[in-house]
N, C-alpha and C positions, 0 to 999 in steps of 0.2 A: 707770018705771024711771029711774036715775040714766043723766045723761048723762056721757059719757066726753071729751075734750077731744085731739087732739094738738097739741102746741106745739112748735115747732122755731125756732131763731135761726142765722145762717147771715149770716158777713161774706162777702161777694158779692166783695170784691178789683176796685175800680177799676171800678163797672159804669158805662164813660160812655158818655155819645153821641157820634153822629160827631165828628169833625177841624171838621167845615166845620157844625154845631148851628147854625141859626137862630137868633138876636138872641132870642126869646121864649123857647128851649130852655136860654139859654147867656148871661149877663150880659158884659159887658163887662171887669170886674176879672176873674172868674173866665179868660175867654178869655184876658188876658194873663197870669194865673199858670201856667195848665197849656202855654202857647201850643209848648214844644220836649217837652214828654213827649207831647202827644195826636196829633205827625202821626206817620200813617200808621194810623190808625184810621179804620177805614172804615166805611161803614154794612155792610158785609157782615162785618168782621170782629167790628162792634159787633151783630150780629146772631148769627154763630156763638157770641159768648163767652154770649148768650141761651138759644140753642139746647142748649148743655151742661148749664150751672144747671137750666134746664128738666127735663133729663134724671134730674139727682140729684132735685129737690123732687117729681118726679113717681114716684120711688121709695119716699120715705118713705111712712109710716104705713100699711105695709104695700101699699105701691103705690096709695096712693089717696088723698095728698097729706097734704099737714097742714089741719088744721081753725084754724089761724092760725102765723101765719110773721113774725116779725120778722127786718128785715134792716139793712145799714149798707152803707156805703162806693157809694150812688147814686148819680147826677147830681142826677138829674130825675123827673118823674112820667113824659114820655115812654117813659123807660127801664121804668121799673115797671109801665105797660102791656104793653109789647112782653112783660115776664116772662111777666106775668098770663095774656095771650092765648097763649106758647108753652105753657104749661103746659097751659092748658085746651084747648089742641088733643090735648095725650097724656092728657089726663083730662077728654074732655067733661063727666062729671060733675060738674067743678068750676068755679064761675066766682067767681074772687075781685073783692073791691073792695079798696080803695086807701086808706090812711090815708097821706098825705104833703104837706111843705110845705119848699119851699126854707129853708138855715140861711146861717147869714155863715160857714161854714165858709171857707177861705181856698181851697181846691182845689174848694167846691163840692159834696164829698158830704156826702150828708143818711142818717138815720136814719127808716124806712117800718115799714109793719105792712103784710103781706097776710092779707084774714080771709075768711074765708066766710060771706057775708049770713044765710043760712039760719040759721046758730048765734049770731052776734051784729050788732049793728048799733049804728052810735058818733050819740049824740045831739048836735043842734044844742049847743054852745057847750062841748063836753064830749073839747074837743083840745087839749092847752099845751105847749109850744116855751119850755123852761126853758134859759135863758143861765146857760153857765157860763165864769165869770170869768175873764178871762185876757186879757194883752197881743197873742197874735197868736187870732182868730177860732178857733173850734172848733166840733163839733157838737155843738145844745143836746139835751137829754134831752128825748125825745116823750115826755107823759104821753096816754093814750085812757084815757078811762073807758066803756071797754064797756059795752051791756046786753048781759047772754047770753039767748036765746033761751025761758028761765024767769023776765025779768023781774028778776034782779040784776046792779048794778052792779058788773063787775069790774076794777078801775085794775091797768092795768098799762105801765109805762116802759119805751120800748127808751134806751137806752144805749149811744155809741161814746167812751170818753173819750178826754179827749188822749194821743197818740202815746209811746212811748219816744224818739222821736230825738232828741240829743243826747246821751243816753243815761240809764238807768233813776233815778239816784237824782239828777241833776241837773233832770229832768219830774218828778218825784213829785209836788209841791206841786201840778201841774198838777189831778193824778187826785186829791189831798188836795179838793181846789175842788170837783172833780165828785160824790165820793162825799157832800159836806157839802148841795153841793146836792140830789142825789137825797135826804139825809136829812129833811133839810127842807122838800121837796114830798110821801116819805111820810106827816109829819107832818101836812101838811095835807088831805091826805085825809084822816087819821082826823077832823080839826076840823069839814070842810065834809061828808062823806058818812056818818059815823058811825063811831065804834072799832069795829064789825064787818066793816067795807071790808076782803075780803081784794084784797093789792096781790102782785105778780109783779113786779120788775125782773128783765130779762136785755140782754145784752150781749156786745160786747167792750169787756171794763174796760180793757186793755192792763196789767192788775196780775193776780197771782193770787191765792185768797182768802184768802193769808195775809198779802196786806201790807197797809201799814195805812191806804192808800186805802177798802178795801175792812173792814177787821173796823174801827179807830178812829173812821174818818170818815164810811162807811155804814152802821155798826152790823147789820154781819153778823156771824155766829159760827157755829161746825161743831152748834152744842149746840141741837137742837131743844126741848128745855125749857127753857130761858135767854130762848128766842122767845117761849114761850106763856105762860109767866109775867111776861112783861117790862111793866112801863107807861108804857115809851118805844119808839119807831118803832122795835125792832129786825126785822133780815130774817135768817132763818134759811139759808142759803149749801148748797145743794144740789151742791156740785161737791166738797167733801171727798173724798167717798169715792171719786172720780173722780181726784184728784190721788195717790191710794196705787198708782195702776197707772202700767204704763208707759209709756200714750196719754197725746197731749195735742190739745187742738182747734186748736192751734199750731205751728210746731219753729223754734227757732232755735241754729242752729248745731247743727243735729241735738240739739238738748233739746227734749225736749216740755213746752210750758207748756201752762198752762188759765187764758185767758185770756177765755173764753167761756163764760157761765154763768148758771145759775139763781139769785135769792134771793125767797123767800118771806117775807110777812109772818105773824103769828100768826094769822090767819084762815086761810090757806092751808096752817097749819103741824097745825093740831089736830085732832084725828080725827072730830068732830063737828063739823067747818068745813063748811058746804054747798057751795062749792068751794076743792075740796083738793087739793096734790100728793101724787104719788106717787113718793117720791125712789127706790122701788126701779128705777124707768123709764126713770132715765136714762141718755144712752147719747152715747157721740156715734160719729155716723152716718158711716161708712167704707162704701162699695162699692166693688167691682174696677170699679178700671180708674182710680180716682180717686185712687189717693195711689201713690207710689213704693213697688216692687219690689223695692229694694234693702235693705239693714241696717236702713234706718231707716224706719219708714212716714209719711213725712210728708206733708203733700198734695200734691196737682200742680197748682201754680197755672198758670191763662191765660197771667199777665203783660200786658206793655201798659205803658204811662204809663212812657215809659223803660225797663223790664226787655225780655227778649227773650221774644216771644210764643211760647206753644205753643198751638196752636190744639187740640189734644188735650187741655187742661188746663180748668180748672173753677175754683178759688177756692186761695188760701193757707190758708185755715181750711176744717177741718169744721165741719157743721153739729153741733148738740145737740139734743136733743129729749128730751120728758118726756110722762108723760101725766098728764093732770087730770081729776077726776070732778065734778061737781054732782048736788046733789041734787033730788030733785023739788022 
């Protein structure tokens, strides 16, 4: 029987380690950048904001986790254990592993995969840390090229591009950089693994799918046959029909954006793809207790790293999630 896949992506909002991280946890540069936003982070309070995420990832896919999780805004792998282990305390059934590796990010978070070994497992040499260009440091694009469980390779990219701050169209060039790079590391997947590589980027783009980081410069588009007929790297953008409502995986200034998202390449895109999305599935993943109450439903973030902490709170972003099938 075909196998079923959940995928979820979830900016974690500042998941760091203690105030006082060991020298092997926590670099030197890094410790002087963050050095007035991390006091008063403690290992107990870096343990509660654990304990909540826990709480949501342990509720998807029907309360029985996701079958692979990309995430952003980490420290460290530290942090990404401590996840892994809370989780599998509320889902002994699940023990994830760990695809991560420190970036030159300027604050230090990094871009991880949590997978479940059972359904996939990442081969020796088959991890790259793609540097996107820019004057101050940023977090590079993880590419894993998975084998799923049936023996095909499936690439897929997490993605945190550069920020808005300064504000949107004065950064754009930034996310212009990053979308050209992921374009061009799809591209070579098809070179090195075959044009039938189906590839998955998801993320926070910090763009939503209509600006031109995102349709120009990573050759995404709302038009699934544009995808499968195409004979360039394009990625079919699974979050359209998600931007026609009123939710966003984001809010600023009480606007919801969708900033978080699915793109499929034409292998993922075609109905006879042997692993294919399923865009009727996506969703992004709101449970009570996790976003405001009020007019607007946006998340409830932790906070931390200079904002004021709720220890009630869980991330700035909802998670996304989709499902994927393979076939025998």
């Amino acid at each position: 029987m075909p196998s079923t896949y959940y995928v979820t992506w979830w900016n974690l909002e500042n998941l760091f380690d203690e105030e006082n991280a060991p020298a092997e946890r926590r670099t030197d540069k890094v410790a002087r950048a963050i050095a007035k936003d991390i006091a008063g982070w403690t290992p107990q309070r870096r343990d509660r904001k654990i304990a909540q995420l826990a709480s949501v990832i342990a509720q998807l896919n029907g309360a029985s986790g996701p079958d692979l999780l990309g995430v952003c805004e980490v420290e460290n792998r530290f942090v990404l254990d401590l996840l892994a282990n809370a989780v599998h305390v509320l889902l002994p059934g699940r023990s994830y592993s760990v695809v991560h590796a420190n970036t030159d990010d300027d604050r230090g978070i990094d871009v991880a995969f949590l997978y479940d070994p059972n359904l996939f497992t990442v081969p020796a040499g088959e991890t790259f840390f793609h540097v996107v260009m820019r004057r101050n440091a940023t977090r590079e694009i993880v590419q894993v090229n998975f084998k799923t469980h049936r023996a095909r390779t499936w690439s897929i990219f997490g993605n945190h591009w550069p920020s808005r701050s300064g504000g949107q169209f004065e950064s754009a060039g930034y996310r212009h950089i990053a979308g050209e790079t992921l374009s061009y590391f799809h591209q070579r997947v098809r070179e090195v693994h075959g044009d039938t590589t189906p590839v998955l980027a998801m993320g926070d783009f910090n763009d939503e799918p209509f600006d031109s980081s995102l349709v120009t410069h990573a050759l995404s588009t709302r038009q699934r046959a544009k995808v499968v007929e195409a004979d360039i790297p394009r990625f079919w953008n699974l979050m359209w029909t998600a931007i026609g409502k009123s939710d966003g995986s984001f809010y600023y200034n009480n606007q919801p954006n969708m900033l978080d998202q699915f793109l499929v390449n034409k292998n993922m895109a075609a109905q006879a793809s042997p692993i294919r999305a399923l865009p009727d599935t996506i969703e992004i993943l709101r449970f009570p207790g996790t976003f405001s109450t009020g007019k607007y439903p946006y998340p409830k973030p932790f906070g931390g790293m200079g904002k004021q902490v709720d220890e009630d709170g869980f991330s700035d972003h909802f998670p996304i999630g989709m499902r994927v099938t393979e076939a025998d």
